[in-house]
C-alpha positions as CSV (number, residue, x, y, z in Angstrom):
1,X,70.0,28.2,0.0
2,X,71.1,26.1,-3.2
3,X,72.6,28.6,-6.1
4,X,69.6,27.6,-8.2
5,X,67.1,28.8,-5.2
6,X,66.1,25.9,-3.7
7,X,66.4,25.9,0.3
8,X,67.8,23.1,2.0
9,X,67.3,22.4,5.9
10,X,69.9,20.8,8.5
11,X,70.1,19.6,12.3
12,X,74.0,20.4,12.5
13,X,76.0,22.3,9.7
14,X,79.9,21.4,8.8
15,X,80.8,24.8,6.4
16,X,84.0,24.1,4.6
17,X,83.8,25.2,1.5
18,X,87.6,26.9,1.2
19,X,88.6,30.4,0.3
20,X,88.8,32.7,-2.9
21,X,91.1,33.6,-4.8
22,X,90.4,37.1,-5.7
23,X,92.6,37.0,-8.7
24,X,90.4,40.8,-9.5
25,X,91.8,42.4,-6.1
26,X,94.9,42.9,-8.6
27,X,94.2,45.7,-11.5
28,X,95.4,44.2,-14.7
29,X,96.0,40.9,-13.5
30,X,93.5,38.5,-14.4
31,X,94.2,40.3,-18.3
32,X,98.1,39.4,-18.3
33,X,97.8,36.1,-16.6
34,X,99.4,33.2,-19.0
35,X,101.6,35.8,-21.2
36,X,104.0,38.7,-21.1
37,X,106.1,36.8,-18.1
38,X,102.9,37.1,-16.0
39,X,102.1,33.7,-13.8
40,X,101.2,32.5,-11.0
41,X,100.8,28.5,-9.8
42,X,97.7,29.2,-7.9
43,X,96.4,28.4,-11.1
44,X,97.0,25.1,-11.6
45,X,97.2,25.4,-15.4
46,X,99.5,28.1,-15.4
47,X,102.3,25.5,-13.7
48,X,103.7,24.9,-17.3
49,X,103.6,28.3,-17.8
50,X,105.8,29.3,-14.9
51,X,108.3,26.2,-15.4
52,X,108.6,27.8,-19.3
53,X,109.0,31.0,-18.1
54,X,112.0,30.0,-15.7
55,X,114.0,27.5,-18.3
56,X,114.1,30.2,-20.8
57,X,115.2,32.8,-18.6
58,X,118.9,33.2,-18.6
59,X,119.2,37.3,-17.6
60,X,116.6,40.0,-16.4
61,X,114.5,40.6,-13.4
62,X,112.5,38.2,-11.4
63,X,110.2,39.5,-9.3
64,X,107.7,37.3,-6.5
65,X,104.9,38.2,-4.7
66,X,103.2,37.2,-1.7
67,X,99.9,39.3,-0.3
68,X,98.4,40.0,3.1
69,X,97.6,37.1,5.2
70,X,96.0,34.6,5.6
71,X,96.4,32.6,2.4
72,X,96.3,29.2,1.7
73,X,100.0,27.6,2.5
74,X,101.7,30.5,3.3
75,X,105.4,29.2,2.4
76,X,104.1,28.8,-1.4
77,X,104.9,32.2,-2.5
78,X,108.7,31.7,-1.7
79,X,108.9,28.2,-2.5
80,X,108.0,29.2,-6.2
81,X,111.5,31.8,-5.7
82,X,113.7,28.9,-4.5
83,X,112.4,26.3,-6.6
84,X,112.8,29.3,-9.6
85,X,116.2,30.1,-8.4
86,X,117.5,26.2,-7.8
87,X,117.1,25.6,-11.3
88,X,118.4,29.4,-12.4
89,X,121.7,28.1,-10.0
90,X,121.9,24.6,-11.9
91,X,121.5,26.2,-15.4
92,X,124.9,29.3,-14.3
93,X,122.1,32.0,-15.0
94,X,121.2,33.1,-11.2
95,X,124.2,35.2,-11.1
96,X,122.7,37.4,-14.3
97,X,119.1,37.2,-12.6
98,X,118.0,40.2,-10.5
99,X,115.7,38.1,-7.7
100,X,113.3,40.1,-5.9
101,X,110.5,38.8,-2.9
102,X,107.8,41.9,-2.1
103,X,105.5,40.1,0.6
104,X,103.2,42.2,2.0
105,X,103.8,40.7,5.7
106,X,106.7,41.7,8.1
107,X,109.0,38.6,8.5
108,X,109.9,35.9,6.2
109,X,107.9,32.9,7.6
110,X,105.6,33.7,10.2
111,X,107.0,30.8,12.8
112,X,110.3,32.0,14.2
113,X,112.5,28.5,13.9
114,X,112.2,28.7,10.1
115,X,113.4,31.8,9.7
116,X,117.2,31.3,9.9
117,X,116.9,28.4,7.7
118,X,115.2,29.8,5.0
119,X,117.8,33.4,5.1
120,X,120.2,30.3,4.8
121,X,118.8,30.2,1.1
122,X,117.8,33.8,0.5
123,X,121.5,34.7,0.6
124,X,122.4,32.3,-1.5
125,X,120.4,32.9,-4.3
126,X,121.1,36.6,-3.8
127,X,117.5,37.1,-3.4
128,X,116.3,41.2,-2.3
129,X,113.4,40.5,0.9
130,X,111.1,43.5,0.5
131,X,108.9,43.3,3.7
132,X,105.6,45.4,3.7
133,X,105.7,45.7,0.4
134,X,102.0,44.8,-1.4
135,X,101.5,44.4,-5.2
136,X,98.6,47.0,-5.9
137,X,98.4,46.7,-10.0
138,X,100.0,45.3,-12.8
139,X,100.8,46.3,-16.6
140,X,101.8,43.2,-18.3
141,X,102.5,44.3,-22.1
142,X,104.7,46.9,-20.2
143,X,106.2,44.9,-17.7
144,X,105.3,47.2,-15.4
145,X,104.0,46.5,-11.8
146,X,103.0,48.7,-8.8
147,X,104.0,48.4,-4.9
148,X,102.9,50.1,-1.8
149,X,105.5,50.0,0.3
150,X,105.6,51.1,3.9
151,X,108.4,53.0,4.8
152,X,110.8,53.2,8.0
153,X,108.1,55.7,9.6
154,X,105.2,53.7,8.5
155,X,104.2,55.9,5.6
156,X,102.8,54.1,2.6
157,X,104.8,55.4,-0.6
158,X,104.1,53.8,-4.3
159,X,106.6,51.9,-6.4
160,X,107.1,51.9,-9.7
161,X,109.3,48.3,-11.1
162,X,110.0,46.9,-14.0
163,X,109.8,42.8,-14.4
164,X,110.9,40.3,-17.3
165,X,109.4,37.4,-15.0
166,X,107.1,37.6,-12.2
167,X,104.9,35.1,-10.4
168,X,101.8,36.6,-8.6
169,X,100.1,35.4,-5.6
170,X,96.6,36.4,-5.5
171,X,94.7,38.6,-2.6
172,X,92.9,35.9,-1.0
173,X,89.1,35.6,0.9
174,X,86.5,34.0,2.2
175,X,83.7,33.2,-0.5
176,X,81.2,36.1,-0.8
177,X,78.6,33.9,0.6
178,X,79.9,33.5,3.9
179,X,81.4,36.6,3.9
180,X,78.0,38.1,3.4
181,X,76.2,35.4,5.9
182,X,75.7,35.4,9.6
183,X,78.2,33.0,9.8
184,X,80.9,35.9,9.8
185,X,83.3,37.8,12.1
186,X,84.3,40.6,11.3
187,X,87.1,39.8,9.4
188,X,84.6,37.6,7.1
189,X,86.0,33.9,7.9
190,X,83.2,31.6,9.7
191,X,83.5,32.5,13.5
192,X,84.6,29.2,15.2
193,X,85.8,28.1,18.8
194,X,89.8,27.8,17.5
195,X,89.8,24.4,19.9
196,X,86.3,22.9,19.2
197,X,85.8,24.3,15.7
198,X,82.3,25.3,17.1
199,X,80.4,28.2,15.6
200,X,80.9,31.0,18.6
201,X,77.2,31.8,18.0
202,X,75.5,28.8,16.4
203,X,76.2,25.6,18.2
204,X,75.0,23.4,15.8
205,X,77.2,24.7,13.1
206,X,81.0,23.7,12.7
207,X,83.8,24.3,10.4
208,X,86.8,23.6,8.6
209,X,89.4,24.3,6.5
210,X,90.2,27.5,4.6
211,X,87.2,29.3,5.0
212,X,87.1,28.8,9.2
213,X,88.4,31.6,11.4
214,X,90.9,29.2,13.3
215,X,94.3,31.0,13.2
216,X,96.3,27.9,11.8
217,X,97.9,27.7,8.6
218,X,95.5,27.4,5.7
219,X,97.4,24.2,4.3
220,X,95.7,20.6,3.6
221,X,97.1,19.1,6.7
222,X,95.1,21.4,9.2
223,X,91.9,20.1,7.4
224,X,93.3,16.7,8.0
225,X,93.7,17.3,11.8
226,X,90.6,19.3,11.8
227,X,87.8,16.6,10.3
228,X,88.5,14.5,13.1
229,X,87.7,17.2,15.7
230,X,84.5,18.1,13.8
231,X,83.4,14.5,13.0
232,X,84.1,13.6,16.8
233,X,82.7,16.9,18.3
234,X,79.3,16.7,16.7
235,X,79.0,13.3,17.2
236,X,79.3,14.0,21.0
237,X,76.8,17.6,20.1
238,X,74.2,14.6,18.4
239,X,74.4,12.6,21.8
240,X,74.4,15.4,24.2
241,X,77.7,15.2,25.5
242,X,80.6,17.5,25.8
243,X,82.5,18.2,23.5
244,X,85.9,15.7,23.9
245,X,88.4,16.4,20.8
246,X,90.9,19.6,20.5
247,X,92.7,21.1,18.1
248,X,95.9,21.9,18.5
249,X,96.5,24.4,15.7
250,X,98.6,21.8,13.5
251,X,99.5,22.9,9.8
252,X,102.3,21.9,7.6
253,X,104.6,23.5,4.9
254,X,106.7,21.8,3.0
255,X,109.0,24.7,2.2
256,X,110.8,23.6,-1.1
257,X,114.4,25.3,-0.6
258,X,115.7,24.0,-3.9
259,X,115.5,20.7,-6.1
260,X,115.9,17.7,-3.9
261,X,115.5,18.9,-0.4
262,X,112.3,20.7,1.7
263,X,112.2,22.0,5.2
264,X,109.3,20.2,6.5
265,X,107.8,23.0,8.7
266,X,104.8,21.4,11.4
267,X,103.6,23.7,13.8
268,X,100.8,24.4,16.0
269,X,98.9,27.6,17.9
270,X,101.6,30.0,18.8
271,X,104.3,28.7,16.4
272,X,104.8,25.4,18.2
273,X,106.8,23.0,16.9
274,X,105.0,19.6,15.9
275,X,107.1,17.5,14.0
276,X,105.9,14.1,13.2
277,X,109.0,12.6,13.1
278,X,112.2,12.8,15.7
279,X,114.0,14.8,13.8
280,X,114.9,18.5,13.7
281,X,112.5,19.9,11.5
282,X,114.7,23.3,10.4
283,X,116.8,21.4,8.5
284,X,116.3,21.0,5.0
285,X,116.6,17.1,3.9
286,X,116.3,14.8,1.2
287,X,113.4,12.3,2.8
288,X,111.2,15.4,3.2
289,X,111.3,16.0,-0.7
290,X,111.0,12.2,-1.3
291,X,107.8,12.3,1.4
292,X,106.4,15.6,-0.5
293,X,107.1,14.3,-4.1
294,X,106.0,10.5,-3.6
295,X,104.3,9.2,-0.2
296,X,102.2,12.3,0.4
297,X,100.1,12.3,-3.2
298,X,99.1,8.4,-2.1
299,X,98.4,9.5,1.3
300,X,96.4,12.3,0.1
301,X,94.4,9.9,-2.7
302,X,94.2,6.5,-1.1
303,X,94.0,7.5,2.8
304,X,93.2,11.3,3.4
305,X,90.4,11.4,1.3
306,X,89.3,7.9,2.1
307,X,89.1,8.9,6.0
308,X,91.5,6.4,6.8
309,X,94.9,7.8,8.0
310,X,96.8,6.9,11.2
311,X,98.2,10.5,11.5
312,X,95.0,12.3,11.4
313,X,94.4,12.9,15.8
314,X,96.1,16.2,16.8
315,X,98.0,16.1,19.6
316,X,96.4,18.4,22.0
317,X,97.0,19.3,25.9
């Protein structure tokens, strides 16, 4: 059903309409967005916003947030930090910049071999990890925000900070509508075979992307790997033959470390490592920040989108 109220009828069904950002799961947020050292660049037209925000700050507190997963790329959160704290260490301010991460999760990456890394770059910035810690509400005018924070005996106690900067990342969903639909597990994401991309319950259904329950990284380049196994799974569903294309879990995450170099992290199911290039991917280089800052965008324009790319099979068993 259309959102004007017309119905429209199918044979097969690809659902990938992406997630939501549910910029009011934040009290006081969506009010203080764009002023009072409030941002966040999962608003694309707040980006100038945030780069302001960090050129003009030479002393204070600089707080970054990341919320309960899944979200889409999960390395953006901290990549705003070290990208924030790169030009902070250029500029001689870091050292008169209190820097602190609150991320809801439990670990700082959630695939083990990027961890180290990444610490590598938390130390030096000087940066405070607070794990378990959620953002619950925010008073911008007062530069005030709000934490639940689980303690070392998993009680949930409330925390009261102060901010001169802070970037927010946003609770994030599936839309309402398939929330609300049939579709749904229980969790709200459209319930699919994590190999196949096959609706568990309605074979003639597939999907992709953000809003499918696959446990890969929500990140542009699973939706790459992923339209290949749906195109060439319901083309074998269409002709009555099994279904001959897996997915392998791939996702990637450029994690921006600082100006000029990015670990590019590619990984499958299970945190397996699936570098497209022979070269260890933990280390943080130079011709991944060229690749993210000037061949991807073409690939992205000219190939991905054209459905022409010679990277696009995963790599399954």
């Amino acid at each position: 059903m259309l959102d004007q109220g017309s119905p429209v009828s199918y044979q097969q069904l690809i659902v990938a309409p992406g997630l939501k950002l549910n910029w009011k799961g934040i009290p006081g947020l969506e009010e203080t967005l764009g002023k009072n050292g409030v941002t966040s660049n999962y608003r694309f037209d707040l980006a100038t916003y945030t780069w302001d925000l960090v050129r003009n700050m030479k002393s204070g507190i600089a707080i970054f947030t990341q919320p309960p997963m899944p979200i889409k790329c999960a390395g953006a959160p901290q990549k705003a930090m070290y990208l924030s704290c790169s030009e902070w260490e250029q500029q001689g301010t870091l050292k008169n910049i209190q820097v602190d991460f609150h991320n809801a999760g439990a670990v700082l990456f959630g695939v083990a071999d990027f961890v180290p890394p990444l610490m590598k770059y938390v130390e030096r910035y000087r940066a405070n990890l607070h794990f378990n810690s959620k953002l619950v509400s925010i008073d911008g005018p007062a530069k005030r925000a709000w934490f639940e924070e689980k303690d070392a005996n998993g009680a949930v106690v409330q925390l009261e900070k102060s901010f001169d900067f802070i970037h927010v990342v946003p609770p994030q969903t599936a839309p309402d509508f398939v929330k609300e639909s049939s579709l749904a597990n229980a969790e709200g994401w459209v319930d699919v075979n994590q190999v196949t991309l096959q609706h568990n319950r309605y074979p003639n259904i597939f999907s992709l992307g953000d809003a499918c329950s696959s446990p890969n990284a929500k990140t542009a380049a699973a939706a790459r790997k992923q339209i290949v196994v749906v195109a060439e799974n319901l083309l074998a569903l269409r002709a009555g033959r099994a279904l001959p294309t897996k997915y392998d879990g791939y996702g990637s995450c450029p994690l921006t470390v600082e100006k000029g170099r990015i670990v590019l992290a590619e990984f499958g199911f299970g945190g397996k490592l699936l570098p497209t290039f022979p070269l260890d991917p933990t280390v943080p280089r130079k011709s991944a920040w060229v690749l993210k800052k000037n061949i991807l965008p073409a690939v992205y324009w000219n190939l991905m989108l054209k459905g022409h790319e010679w990277f696009a099979r995963p790599v399954a068993d």
